[in-house]
Structure formats: C-alpha cells, structure tokens
C-alpha positions in Angstrom: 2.7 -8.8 -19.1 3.8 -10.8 -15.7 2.0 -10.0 -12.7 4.0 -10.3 -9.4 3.5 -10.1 -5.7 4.8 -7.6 -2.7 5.0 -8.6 0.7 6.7 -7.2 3.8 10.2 -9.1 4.6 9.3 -9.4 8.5 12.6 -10.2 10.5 14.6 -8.5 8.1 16.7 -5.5 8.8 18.4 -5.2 5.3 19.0 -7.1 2.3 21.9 -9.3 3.6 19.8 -10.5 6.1 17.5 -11.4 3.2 20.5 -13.1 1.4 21.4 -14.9 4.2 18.3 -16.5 4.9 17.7 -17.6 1.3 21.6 -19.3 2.0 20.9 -21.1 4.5 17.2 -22.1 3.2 19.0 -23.0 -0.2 21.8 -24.8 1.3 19.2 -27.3 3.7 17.0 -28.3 0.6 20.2 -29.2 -0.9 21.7 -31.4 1.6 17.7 -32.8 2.0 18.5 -33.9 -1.9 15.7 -31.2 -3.2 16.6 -28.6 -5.7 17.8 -25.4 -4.0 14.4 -22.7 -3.7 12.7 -21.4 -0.7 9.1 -21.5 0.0 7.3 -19.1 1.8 3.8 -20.4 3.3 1.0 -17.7 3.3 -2.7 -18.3 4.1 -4.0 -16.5 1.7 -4.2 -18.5 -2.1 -3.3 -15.9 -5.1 -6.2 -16.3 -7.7 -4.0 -15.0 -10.4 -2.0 -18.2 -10.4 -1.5 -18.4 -14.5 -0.7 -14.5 -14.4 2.0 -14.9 -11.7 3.4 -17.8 -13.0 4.0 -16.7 -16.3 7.2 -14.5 -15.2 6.2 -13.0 -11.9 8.7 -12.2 -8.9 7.8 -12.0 -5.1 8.9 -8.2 -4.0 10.2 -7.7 -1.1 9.5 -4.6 1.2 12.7 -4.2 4.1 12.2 -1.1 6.3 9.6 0.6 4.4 11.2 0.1 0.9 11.2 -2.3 -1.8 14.7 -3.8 -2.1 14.6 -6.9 -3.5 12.6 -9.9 -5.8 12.9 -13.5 -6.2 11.5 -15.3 -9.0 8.1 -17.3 -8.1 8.7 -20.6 -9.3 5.8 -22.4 -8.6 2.5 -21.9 -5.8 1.5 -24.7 -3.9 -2.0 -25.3 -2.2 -2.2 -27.4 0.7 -4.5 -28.0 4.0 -2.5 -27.2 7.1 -3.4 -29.5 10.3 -5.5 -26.8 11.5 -8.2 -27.7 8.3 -7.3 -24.2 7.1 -6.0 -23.8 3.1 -2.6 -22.2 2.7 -0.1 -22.3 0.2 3.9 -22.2 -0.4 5.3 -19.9 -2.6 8.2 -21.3 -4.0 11.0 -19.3 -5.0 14.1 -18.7 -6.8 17.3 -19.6 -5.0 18.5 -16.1 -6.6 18.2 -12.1 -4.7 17.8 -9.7 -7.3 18.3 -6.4 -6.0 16.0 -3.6 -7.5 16.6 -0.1 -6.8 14.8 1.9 -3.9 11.1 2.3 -4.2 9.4 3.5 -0.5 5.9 1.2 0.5 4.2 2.0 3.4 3.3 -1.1 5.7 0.8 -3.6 5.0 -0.8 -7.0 6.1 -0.6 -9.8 3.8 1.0 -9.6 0.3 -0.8 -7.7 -2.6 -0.4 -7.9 -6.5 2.0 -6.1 -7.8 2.1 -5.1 -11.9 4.4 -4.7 -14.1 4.3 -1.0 -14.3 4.5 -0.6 -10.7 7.3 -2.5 -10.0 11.1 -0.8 -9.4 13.9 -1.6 -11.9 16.7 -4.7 -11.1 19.3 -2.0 -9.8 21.8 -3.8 -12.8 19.5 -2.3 -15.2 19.2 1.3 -13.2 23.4 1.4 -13.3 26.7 0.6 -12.0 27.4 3.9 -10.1 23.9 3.1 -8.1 24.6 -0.7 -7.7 28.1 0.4 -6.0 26.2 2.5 -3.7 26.2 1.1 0.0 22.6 0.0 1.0 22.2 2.7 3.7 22.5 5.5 0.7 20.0 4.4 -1.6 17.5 4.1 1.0 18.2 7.3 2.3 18.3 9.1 -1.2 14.9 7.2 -1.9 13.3 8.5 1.2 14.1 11.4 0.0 12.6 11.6 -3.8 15.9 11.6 -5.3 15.8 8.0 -6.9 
C-alpha cells in the first residue's frame, strides 16, 4: 500500500493557480533540456522514502481542502549553503484533481495513507468533475461530499 504526503499549497487561491504554476515550472525545465517535473524543496527529509516512492502522491491542501495530487517521482537530499539538509521533491508534470476533502492548517507536510486519502474526482464521477470548483468546496464544507 503507497504511502503519500499532504502539504498546504501556500500562494495558492485555487487549483488553476496550482495548474499554472506546475505550467510554467514544466515549461522552464523543458526549454533548460530537463524532463518536464517540478520540485518542491522542504527542510524536512521523509524517512519513509521506499514507502513513498513505491506509488505515493504529494496532496495538496488549497483554502482548507484537499484538492489536488501530483505523483512523487523521486526525493532528493541535498546540503543547502546554509550547511542545513533539505531535499527536493520531485514531481509529476500532471494535476490530478481529487474530490473535496476539508484539512485544517498545518506546518510542514505530514504522511498521508492510503485510507485517508480523497478519491481522483474521475473516479468519484462525471456529474462532480463538471461541477465548478467553488461548489464542491462549498458542498464539502458542508458534509455533503
């Protein structure tokens, strides 16, 4: 069973905003000649590596909700200039959207398992994937997804 991560999207005030920075950060390591992910850097170094490798997304938490996931490709340790570890998350160039699940703020990422984790809204339906963003969220708020 995969284990994933959850972290707050800070910045981001909905899920386009989330696709268009994964765009644009797609778009640069292309033109730089690298294959088209993002990384996101974090201080803190997952010890579950193995687990989260093995089919684990990052989740990610806009305005109080889960909304989304990228695939973790790979996780990358490195010493910044500072002497302090760190490492890049590297992720899929892909935004799956997963339906409504509400998460109360947080510092850092946390694990995430697999029976915790919301459905890919494709899987949950077509009538909820049509939806408009604004709806599910409120509807989630609200208990009824």
């Amino acid at each position: 069973m995969a284990l994933h991560l959850i972290k707050l999207c800070v910045g981001a005030d909905s899920l386009q905003d989330l696709r268009d920075w994964v765009s644009e950060r797609c778009i640069t390591a292309m033109a730089a000649g690298l294959a088209p992910h993002t990384t996101h850097t974090t201080r803190m170094v997952p010890k579950r590596v193995d687990e989260l490798l093995d089919g684990g997304s990052l989740y990610w938490v806009i305005k109080g909700q889960v909304a989304a996931r990228q695939p973790l490709l790979d996780i990358q340790t490195f010493t910044g200039a500072d002497g302090i570890g760190r490492c890049n998350l590297v992720l899929g160039p892909e935004v799956i959207e997963t339906a409504p699940q509400p998460k109360r703020p947080f510092q850092g990422w946390r694990y995430y398992k697999q029976e915790d984790v919301p459905r890919d809204l494709g899987a949950v339906g077509e009538d909820l994937a049509e939806m408009p963003e604004h709806l599910r969220r409120e509807l989630a708020e609200l208990g009824l997804l």
